[in-house]
Structure formats: C-alpha cells, structure tokens
C-alpha positions in Angstrom: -19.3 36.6 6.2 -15.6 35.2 5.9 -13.3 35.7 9.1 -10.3 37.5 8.6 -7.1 36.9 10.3 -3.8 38.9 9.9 0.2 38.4 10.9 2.1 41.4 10.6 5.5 42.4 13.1 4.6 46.1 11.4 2.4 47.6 14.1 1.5 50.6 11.8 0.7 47.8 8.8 -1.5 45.9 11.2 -3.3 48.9 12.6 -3.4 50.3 8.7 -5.1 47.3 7.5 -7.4 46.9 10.5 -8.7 50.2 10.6 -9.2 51.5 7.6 -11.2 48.9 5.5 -14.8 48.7 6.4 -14.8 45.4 7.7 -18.9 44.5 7.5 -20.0 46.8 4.9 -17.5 44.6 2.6 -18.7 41.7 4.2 -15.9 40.5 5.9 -15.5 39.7 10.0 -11.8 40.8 11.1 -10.9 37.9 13.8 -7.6 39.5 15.0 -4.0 39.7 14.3 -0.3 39.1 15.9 2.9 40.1 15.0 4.8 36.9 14.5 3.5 33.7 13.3 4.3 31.7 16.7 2.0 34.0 18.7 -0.6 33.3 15.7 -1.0 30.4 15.8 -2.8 29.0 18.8 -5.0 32.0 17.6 -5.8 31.2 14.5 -6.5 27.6 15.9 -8.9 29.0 18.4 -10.6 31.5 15.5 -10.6 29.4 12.4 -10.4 32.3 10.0 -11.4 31.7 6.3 -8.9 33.7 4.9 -5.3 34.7 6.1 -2.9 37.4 5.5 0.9 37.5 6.9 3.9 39.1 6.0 6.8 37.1 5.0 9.4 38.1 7.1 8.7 38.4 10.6 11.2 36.8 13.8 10.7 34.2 15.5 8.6 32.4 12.9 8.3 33.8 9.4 5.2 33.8 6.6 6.4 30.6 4.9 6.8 28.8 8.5 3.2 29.6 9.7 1.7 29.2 6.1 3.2 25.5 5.8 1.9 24.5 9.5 -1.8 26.4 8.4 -1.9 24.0 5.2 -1.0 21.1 7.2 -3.3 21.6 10.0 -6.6 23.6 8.4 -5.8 23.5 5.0 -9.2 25.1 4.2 -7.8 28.5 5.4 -6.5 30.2 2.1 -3.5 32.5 2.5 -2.2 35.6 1.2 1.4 36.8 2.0 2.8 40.5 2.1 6.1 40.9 0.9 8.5 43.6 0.9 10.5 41.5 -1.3 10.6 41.3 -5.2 12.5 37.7 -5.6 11.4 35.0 -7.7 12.5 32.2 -4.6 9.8 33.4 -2.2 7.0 33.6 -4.6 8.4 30.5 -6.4 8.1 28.9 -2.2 5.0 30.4 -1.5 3.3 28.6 -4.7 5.0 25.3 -3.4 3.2 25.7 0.0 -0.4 26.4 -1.5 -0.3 30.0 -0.6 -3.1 31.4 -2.9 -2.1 35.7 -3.6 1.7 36.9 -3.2 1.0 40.7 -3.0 4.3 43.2 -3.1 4.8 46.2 -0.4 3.5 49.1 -0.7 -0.5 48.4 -1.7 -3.4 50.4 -0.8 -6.5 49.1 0.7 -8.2 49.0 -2.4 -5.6 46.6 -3.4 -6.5 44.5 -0.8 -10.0 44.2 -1.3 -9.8 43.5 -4.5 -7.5 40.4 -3.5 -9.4 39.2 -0.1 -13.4 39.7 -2.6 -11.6 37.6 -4.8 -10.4 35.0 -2.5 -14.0 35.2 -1.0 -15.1 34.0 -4.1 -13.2 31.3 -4.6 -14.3 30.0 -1.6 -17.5 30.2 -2.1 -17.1 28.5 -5.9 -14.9 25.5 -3.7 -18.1 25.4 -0.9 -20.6 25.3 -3.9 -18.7 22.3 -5.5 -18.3 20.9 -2.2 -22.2 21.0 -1.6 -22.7 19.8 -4.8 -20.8 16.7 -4.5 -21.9 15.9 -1.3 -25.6 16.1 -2.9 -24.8 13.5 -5.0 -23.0 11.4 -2.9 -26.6 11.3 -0.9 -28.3 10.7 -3.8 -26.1 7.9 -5.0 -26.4 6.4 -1.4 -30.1 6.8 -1.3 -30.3 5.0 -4.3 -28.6 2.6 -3.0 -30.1 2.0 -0.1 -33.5 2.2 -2.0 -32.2 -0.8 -4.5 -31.0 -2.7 -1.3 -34.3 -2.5 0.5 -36.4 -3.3 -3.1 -33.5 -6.5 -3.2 -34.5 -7.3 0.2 -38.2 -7.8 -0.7 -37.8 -9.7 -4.1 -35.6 -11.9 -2.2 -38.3 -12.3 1.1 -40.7 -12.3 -2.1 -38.8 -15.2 -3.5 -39.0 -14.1 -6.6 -35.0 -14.0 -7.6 -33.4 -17.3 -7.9 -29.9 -18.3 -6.0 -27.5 -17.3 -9.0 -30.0 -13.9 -9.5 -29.6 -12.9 -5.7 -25.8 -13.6 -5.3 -25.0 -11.7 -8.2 -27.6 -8.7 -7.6 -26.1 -9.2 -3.7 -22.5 -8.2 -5.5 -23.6 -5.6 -7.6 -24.8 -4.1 -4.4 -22.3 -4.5 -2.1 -24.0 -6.7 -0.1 -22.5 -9.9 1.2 -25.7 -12.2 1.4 -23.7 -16.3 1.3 -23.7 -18.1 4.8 -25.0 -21.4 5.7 -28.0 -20.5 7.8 -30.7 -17.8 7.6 -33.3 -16.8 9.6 -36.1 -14.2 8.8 -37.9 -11.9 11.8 -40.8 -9.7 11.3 -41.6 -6.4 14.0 -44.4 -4.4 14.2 -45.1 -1.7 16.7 -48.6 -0.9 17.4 -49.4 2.6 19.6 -51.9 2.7 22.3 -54.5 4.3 20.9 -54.2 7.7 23.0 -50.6 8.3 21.4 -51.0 7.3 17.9 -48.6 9.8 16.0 -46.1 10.0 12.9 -43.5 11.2 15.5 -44.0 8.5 18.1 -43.5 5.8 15.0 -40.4 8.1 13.8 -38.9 7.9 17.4 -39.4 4.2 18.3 -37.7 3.0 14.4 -34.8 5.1 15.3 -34.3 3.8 18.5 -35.0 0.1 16.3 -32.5 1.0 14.0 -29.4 1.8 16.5 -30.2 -1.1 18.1 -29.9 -2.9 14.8 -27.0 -1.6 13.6 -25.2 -3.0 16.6 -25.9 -6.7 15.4 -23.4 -8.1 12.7 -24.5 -10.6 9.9 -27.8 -8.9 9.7 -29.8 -7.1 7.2 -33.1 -5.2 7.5 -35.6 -3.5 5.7 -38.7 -1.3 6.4 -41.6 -3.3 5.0 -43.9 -0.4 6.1 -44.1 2.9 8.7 -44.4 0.2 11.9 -43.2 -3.2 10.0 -39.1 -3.8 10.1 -37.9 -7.5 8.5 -35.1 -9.1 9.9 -32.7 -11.0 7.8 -30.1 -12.9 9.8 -27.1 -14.9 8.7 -24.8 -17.0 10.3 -22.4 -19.8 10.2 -23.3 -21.0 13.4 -26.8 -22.5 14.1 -26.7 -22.2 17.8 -25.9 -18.4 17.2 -29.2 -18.1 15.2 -31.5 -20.0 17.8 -29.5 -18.0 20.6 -31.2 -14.3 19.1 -34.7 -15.0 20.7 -33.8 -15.1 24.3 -30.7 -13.1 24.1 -31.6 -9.8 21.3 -35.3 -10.3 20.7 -37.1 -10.5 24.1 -34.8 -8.1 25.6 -35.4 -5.6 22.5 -39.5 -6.2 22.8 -38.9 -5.4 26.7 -36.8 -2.3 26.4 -39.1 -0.7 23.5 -42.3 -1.7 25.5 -41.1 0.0 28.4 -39.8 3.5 27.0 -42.6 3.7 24.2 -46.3 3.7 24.5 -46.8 0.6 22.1 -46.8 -3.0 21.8 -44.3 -4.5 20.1 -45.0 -7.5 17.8 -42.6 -10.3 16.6 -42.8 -13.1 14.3 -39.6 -15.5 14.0 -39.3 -17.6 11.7 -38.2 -20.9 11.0 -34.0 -21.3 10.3 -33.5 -22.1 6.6 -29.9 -23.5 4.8 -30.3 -22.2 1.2 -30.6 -18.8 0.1 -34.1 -19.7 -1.3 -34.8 -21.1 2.1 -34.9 -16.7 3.1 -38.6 -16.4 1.6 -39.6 -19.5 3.5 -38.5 -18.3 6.5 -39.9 -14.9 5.7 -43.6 -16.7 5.1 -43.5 -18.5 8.4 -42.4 -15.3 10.3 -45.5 -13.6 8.6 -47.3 -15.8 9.9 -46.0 -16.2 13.1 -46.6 -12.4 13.7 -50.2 -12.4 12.6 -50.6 -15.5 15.4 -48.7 -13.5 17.8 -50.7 -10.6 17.2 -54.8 -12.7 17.4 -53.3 -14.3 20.8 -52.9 -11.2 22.2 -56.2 -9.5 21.5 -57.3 -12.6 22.9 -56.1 -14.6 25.0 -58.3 -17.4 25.3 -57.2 -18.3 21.7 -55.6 -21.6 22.3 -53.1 -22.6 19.9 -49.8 -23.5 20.3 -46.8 -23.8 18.5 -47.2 -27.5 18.3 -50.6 -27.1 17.1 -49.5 -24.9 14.2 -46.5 -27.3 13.1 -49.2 -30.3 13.4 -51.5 -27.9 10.9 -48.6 -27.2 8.3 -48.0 -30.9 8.2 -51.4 -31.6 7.9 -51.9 -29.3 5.1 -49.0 -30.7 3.6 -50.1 -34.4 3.7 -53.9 -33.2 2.1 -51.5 -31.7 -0.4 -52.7 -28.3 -0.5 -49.9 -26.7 -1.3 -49.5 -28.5 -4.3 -53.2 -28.0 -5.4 -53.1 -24.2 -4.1 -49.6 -24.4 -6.9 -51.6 -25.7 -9.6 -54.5 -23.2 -9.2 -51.7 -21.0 -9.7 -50.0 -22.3 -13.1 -53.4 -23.1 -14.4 -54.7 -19.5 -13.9 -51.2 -17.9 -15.5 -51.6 -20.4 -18.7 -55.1 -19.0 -19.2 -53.9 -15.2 -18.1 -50.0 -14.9 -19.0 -51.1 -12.3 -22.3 -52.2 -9.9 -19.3 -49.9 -7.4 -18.9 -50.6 -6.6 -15.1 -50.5 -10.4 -14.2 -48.1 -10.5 -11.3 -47.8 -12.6 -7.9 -50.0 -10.3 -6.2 -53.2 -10.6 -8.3 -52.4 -14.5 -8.7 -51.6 -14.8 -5.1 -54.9 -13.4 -4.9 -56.6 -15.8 -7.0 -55.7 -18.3 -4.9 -56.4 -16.8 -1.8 -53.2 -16.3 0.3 -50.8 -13.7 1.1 -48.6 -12.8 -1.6 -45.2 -13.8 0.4 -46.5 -17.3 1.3 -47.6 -17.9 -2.1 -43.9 -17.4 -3.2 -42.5 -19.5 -1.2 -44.9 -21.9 -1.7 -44.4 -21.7 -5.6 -40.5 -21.7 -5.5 -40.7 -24.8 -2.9 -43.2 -26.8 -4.6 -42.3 -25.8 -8.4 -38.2 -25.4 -7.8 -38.5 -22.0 -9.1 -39.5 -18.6 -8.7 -43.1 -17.2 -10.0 -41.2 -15.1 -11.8 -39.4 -17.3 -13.8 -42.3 -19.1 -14.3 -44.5 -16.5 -15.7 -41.7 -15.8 -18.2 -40.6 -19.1 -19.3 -44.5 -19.6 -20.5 -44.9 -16.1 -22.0 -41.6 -16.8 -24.1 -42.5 -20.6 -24.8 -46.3 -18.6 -26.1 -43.6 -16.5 -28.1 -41.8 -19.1 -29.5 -44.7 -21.2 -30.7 -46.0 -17.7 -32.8 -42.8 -16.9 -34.3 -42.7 -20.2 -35.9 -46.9 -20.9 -36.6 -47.9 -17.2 -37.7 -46.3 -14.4 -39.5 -46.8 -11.7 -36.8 -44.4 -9.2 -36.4 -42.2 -9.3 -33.5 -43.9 -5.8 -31.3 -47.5 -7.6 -31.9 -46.2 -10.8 -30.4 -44.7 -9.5 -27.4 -48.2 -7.6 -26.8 -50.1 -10.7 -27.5 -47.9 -12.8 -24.9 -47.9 -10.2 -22.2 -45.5 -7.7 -22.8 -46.0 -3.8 -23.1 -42.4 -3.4 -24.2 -41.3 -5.0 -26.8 -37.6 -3.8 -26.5 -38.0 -5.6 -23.2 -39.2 -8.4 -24.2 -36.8 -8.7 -27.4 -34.0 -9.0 -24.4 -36.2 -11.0 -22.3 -36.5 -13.3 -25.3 -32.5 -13.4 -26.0 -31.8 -14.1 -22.4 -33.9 -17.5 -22.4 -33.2 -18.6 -25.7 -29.8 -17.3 -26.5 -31.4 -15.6 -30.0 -33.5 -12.6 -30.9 -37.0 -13.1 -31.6 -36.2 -12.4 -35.5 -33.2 -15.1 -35.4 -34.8 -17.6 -33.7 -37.7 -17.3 -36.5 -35.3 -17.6 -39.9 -33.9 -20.5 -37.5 -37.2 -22.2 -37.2 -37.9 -21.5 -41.0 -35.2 -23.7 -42.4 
C-alpha cells in the first residue's frame, strides 16, 4: 500500500482530497498533509511517503522549493504538483527538478486517481527492476565467491602452477603475491549431546566475524565443521606471531561459548606460492595428530618426533618411490577418462592433498600438468603413426571432449591437432 502525503495552503483542497477518495479500497495509506512546504517537511521526513502531491504556490516555501529539497534528500518519493497556473516556465521547472505529473486546477478526484494508480505503478515497475538487479548482483557474487573457494582448493590441492594461480588470482579479484604463506586447518567437533545443523551454523558465523577481522588472509569452507586458513604476509615474525596471539585465543573463546572441541592444524610457513599446498598437507596432518592425541592422551609423539619421521621418510626416499608409483600408474591409465588425483592418490595410498604436494615438490609440477603433458605426448605420437581421426584420438588418450581437448592440444603445442599432423607429414 503506497503512503500518501499532501501540501496544500487551500484548506478546502486539502480537506477535498482527503475526504473524498477512498483511501484503502484504492489501495493507498493517506500519511497527512500541511499547508506550506516548511511545515511539511520534517513531516514528510518522519512519514516517508511514496508518493507526494503539493501545490505550487504556497508562502513561506513554495512547490518547487520543497520538491527540490524532497529529490535531494529522499529522492525515491515521486512528486506531483497542483497548479493553478497554465505557464510553460513552471512546468518547464518542475521537469528540471524530477517532478513526475504537473496536473492543472480545477480536477476531479477521478483525475487524481488516475494520476496517483499510475504513479503507483511506476513504482512498482522501478521496485521490480530494482529487485531484479539486486538478484543478480547476488548471483554474480555468489559465483564469485563459489569460483574463489573452488580457486582456493586447486591451489591447497596444488594442482595450478605459479603463473596459473596469479593470473586465476587476478581474474578474481583476489590479491594472492606476498613472500610468506602459511596454511591452518579448523575443525569443530560437538559433544555428542548437542550435535545439530544449527549449532554448526552458529559456531562458523561466529568463525567467520572473527575472520574477517584478520587482514592478508583468505579462507575457505572445506566442509560443514572444516575452515582452511590461508595467510600471507611480508613479515615472517607476523606469521609465527598468529598461534599465540589469534589461534589459541580463538580455540579458547569458541570452546567456551559452544559445546564443542575445536581442532587446529598449522602448518609449516612456506616462501613460494607452490609452497601453499605444502603447507596445506602438513596442516592436514597436523590436525589429524592433534585430533588422535586428544582421544588419547597417552599417545606420545611429539613435534620433534614427527619432523624426525618426515626426514626419515625422506632419506628412505619414499616420497620419491610413492611419485613414481604415481607416474607409472598414469602411463599405464592416462586413456581413463575418470583418472584424477583422487583415484591415483588412492593408488598409492595417501590423502589426496599430500599426494599433491608431494608430486609438485618432488616432480616440479602439478599432477595436473602432468597427466596432460602425457595424454597430449600419447596424442601426438597417433597423429603422426596412425590415420585416426582427431575425436577418436582424444577418446583413445583420455578425453570425452574432443573440443576440449582440440584446445587442450593447441595450448601445449601451439597447433591444432589437424596442423600439427600435415606438419608431421612433410
């Protein structure tokens, strides 16, 4: 129901126009009125009318006074003056201002509800574009913040490269480039009495004020109770400086105000981008230790125990043999089209994101890149041995696209499948 709000210095006009239109059953709420625009206008301030209707001339402040302080101040009110006066300036000056009817005295009631049903729908045409532009401003943001969090894995993940995540960083709006990094997984686990979706909805709101209070840091939801930490800074001593001064305080606060355990796994501080999914595997791994000490507490294994483990492993080089497992099984596996780091990560038995940092620290490069570079080096040995067409290649190296991988194909070799076979021919 739109409020309507009238200035008139005419007592009998005001009373006219207030009385005899059926304010309700025409769907309209009448708000008040005043006879000069200065005694209107704290008023109309206080009543924040949709629509309003004043005369022109009036003392102490006219029409074209009030209606250029109302489009100032609430320009959403839209305005209709009443004129006794047939002169092109006034209209002409009520245009300039915004004002959207210039009716001429004498009109009948009819006439007016004709003007204020039109006016009504104009703003509900303006409220309906508004909505729907609003609509897709949320969608566009939700994308967004859908293709930020997906960035956020690949790059925990390690499966973009440097040059891939700066420029996917740019494209969305994130600024990723400092000279430290340090990943931090938190989980929340409810006592088992107060195990609810609300309780988890309540304690990652209270996470996420908390977060957006910290600068240089980025954070994703890895699951319903899981949140991953991505800090940057310039400063190292900033970074090592979180755990006692953020972290523990965090874990404290949330502990106490939420029926839960709070779980955190930090990990190690990295220099290079690529360093992120390192950090991310360590803090993975961190959590899950975190998380069996505990449950029980007679588990007796230190930090300096783990680090002496990692090295160990290192020195039996397992990572490298766990690596080769890896490229062996995707030489003998890279024509599957479902082949991805989870079901080789699989193969050889550990969790998908240590696996990727693994193979990006060991190899220099991400799975990713892997897996394609020997599905298009399969490609390129066809195109040049057989005379299969193009589509049954790309199937028989992997791919269930071949548009995809014709453009897969270009972008490593800098030619089209076709080209780079009349190349090969000569």
């Amino acid at each position: 129901m739109k409020k309507v709000f009238l200035i008139d210095d005419e007592i009998l006009i005001r009373e006219g126009i207030r009385n005899h239109i059926a304010w309700h059953n025409e769907g309209f709420n009448f708000c008040g009125d005043a006879a000069d625009g200065e005694i209107a206008l704290p008023l109309i301030e206080k009543e924040k009318p949709d629509i309003l209707i004043t005369d022109i001339q009036m003392p102490f402040m006219d029409g074209l006074q009030v209606s250029r302080i109302i489009r100032q101040k609430m320009p959403w009110i839209k305005i209709i003056i009443l004129s006794g006066h047939d002169e092109f300036h006034y209209a002409k000056e009520a245009i300039s201002i915004g004002v959207m009817e210039y009716v001429l005295k004498p009109f009948s009631s009819s006439d007016l509800l004709r003007l204020l049903h039109k006016v009504a729908k104009q703003i509900d045409l303006e409220q309906s574009a508004r909505d729907q532009l609003e609509e897709l401003q949320n969608q566009n943001n939700n994308r967004l913040r859908v293709s930020q969090e997906r960035f956020f894995n690949d790059l925990c993940l390690g499966t973009l490269t440097p040059s891939e995540a700066i420029e996917m960083a740019d494209a969305l709006q994130l600024d990723v480039i400092s000279k430290y990094y340090m990943v931090i997984i938190t989980e929340y686990e409810l006592l088992k009495d107060n195990q609810s979706a609300e309780t988890y909805g309540n304690i990652r709101d209270h996470l996420m004020i908390k977060l957006k209070h910290v600068e240089n840091l980025f954070y994703f939801q890895r699951s319903i109770k899981e949140t991953v930490w991505i800090y940057k800074r310039d400063d190292v001593n900033e970074l090592e400086a979180l755990i006692p001064s953020f972290i523990n305080p965090l874990k404290s606060d949330i502990e106490k105000k939420y029926p839960c355990v709070f779980n955190v796994g930090v990990g190690g501080i990295k220099e290079r981008i690529r360093g992120i999914s390192l950090s991310f595997a360590e803090a993975d791994k961190d959590k899950i230790y975190q998380t069996i000490k505990r449950k029980n507490p007679s588990f007796d294994l230190n930090e300096q125990k783990i680090q002496d483990v990692m090295r160990f492993e290192e020195n039996l080089g397992l990572n490298q043999s766990i690596v080769e497992q890896a490229k062996d099984y995707i030489v003998k596996h890279y024509d599957q089209t479902d082949l991805s780091l989870k079901s080789v990560s699989a193969h050889v038995n550990v969790s998908p994101s240590y696996f990727s940092a693994m193979f990006s620290q060991e190899t220099g490069q991400t799975f990713i890149n892997y897996l394609t570079r020997t599905r298009i080096n399969r490609a390129m040995e066809l195109l040049t041995s057989t005379k299969e067409r193009s589509y049954n290649i790309a199937y028989m190296v992997g791919y269930n696209d071949p548009h995809y991988f014709s453009n897969t194909f270009k972008k490593v070799t800098g030619l089209s499948p076709m080209a780079f076979r009349r190349q090969g021919s000569r």
